[in-house]
N, C-alpha and C positions, 0 to 999 in steps of 0.2 A: 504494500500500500504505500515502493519506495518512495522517499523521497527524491522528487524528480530523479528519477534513481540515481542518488548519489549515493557513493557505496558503500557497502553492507547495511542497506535499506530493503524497504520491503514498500512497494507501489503497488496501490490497489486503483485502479479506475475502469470505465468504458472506452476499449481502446478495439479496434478490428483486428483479430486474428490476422489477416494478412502481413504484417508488419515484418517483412523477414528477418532471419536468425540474425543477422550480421547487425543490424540496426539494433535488436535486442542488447547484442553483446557488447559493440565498440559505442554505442550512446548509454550505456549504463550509468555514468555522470549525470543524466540529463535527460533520462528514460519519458519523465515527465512530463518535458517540451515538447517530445519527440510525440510522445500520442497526442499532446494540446493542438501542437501548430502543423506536426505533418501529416497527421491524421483523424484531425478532426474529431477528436474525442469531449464528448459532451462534459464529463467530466472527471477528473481526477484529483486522485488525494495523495502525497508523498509522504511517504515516515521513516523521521530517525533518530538513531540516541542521541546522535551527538548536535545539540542547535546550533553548533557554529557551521554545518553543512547542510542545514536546514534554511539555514541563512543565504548561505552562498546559491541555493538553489532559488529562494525568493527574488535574488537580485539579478541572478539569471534569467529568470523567467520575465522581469523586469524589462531585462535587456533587448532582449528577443521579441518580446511586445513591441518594446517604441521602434527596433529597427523593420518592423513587417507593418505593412501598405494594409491599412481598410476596404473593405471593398467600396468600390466606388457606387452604384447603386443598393437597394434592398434587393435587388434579383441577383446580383453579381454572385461570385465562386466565394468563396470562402476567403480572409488574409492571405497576403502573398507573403510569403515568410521571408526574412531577411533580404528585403529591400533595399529601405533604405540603409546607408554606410556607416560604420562605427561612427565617423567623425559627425554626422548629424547626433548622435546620439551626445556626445562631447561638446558639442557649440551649443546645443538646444535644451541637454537635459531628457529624461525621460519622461515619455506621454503616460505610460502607467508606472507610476512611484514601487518597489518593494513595499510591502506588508511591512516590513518591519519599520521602515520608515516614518511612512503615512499611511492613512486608509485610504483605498483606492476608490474614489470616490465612482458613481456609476455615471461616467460620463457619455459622450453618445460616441467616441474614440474606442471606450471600454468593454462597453455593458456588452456588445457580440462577444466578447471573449470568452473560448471555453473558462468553465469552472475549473481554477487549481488553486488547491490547499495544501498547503504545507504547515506540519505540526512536529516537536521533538516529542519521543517516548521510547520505552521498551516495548514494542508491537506485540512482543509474547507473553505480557501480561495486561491482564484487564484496565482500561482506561476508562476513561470520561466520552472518550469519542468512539468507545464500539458501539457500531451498527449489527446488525443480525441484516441478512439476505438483503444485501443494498448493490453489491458492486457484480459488475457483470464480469470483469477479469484481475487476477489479482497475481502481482510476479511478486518471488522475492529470488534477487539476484545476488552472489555474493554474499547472503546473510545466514543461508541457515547453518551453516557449521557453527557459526559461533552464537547463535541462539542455543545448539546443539550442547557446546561447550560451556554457555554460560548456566544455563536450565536444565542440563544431565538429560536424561533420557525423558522423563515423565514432562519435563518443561517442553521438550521438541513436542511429544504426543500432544499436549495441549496446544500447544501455538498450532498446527495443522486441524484441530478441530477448530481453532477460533479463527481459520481461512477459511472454514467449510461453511462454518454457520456464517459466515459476513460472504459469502456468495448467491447469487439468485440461483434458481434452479434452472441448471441450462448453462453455468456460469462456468468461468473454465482458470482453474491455478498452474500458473506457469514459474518453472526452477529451472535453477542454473545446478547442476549436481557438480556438491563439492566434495570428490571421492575420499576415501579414507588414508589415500597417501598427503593428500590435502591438510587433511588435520594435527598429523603427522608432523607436516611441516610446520604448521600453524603456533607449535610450544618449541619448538627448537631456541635457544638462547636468547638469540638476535630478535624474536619474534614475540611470542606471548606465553615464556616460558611457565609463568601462575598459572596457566592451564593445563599441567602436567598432569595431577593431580583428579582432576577431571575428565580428563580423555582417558585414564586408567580405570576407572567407573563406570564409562560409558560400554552398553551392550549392543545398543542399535547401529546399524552400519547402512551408509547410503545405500553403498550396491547393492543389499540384499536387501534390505528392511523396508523402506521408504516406500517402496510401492503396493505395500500391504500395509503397513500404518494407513498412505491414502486413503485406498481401498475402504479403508474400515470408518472413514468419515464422508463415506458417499464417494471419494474421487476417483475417477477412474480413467488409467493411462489411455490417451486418445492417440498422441501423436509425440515421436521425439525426433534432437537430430543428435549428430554427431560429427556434425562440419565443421564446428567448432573446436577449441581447445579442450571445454567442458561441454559437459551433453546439455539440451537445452529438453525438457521433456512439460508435455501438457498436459495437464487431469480435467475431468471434466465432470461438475459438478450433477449427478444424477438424482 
């Protein structure tokens, strides 16, 4: 429900299925924009721990608004995306401010603007802003290992129920598989060795496990690829 997927987020919104693998993987920074503006997604919601990239995602999103063209009538196509040039953005300012800034007011430059929220939290534990069966597709890219690591085993089983229940029926969760030499590397010295500990604990394993934990929340594997570095695999909410 990443934030505009910046990473180790977890993005939930209305985005089209077609969006191919590679866009998924190398806009994962920005996962957000990428369903907002290049595909037209009615609405999206980004989340992360940390709000200093929750931040950077607002003011992205910022950016990307004042530099893309209005349509010109009420018939017209949708924004033309990155139009106009960084440096109009620089001489003029931004047409729509970051959230954190100001409130964006609903101006008539604005209000066409898909719906994007950005919020910080632990997504794998209960909030102030879960929904039940609101989003029609939900990634989490780059996160669940260390949801995995930081919530043990029974923390992952709940955080995948709590993508089940915040899906519509029909709704479809999309992962990036972070295999088990992944994790592996994840505590090594240089990295996030405090999770040593933790991953010695852990019984569940991506390759084998994950698609029966799904299974067992209604999801069920439709489609994966592996053109990728990581698999990119899709459940689909029954």
């Amino acid at each position: 429900m990443g934030a505009a997927s910046v990473h180790n987020s977890v993005s939930a919104g209305r985005i089209p299925l077609s969006i191919p693998a590679t866009d998924y993987y190398y806009h994962r920074l920005d996962i957000d924009q990428l369903a907002a503006f290049d595909f037209h997604a009615a609405s999206v919601t980004g989340v992360d721990i940390d709000p200093q990239l929750v931040g950077q995602a607002e003011k992205l999103f910022a950016l990307r608004a004042s530099r893309a063209r209005p349509p010109t009538t009420a018939q017209a196509p949708a924004h033309v995306v990155d139009y106009f040039p960084m440096s109009a953005v620089l001489s003029h300012g931004y047409r729509i401010e970051p959230e954190s800034r100001v409130s964006r007011n609903a101006s008539t430059a604005s209000a066409r603007w898909p719906r994007v929220n950005f919020y910080s939290a632990d997504w794998a534990v209960p909030t102030a802003q879960d929904v039940a069966e609101d989003y029609h597709v939900i990634l989490a890219l780059s996160v669940i290992k260390w949801i995995h690591l930081e919530h043990a085993d029974q923390g992952l089983i709940a955080f995948f129920a709590k993508c089940s229940a915040s899906l519509k029926s029909g709704g479809h969760f999309i992962i990036e598989l972070q295999g088990w030499d992944s994790y592996q590397k994840a505590v090594r010295p240089n990295h996030a060795p405090h999770f040593q500990q933790a991953l010695d604990k852990l019984e569940l394993r991506p390759e084998t496990s994950f698609d029966k934990l799904l299974q067992d929340q209604g999801l069920h594997l439709c489609a994966s690829s592996d053109a990728l570095p990581r698999r990119i695999s899709v459940y689909r909410k029954v």
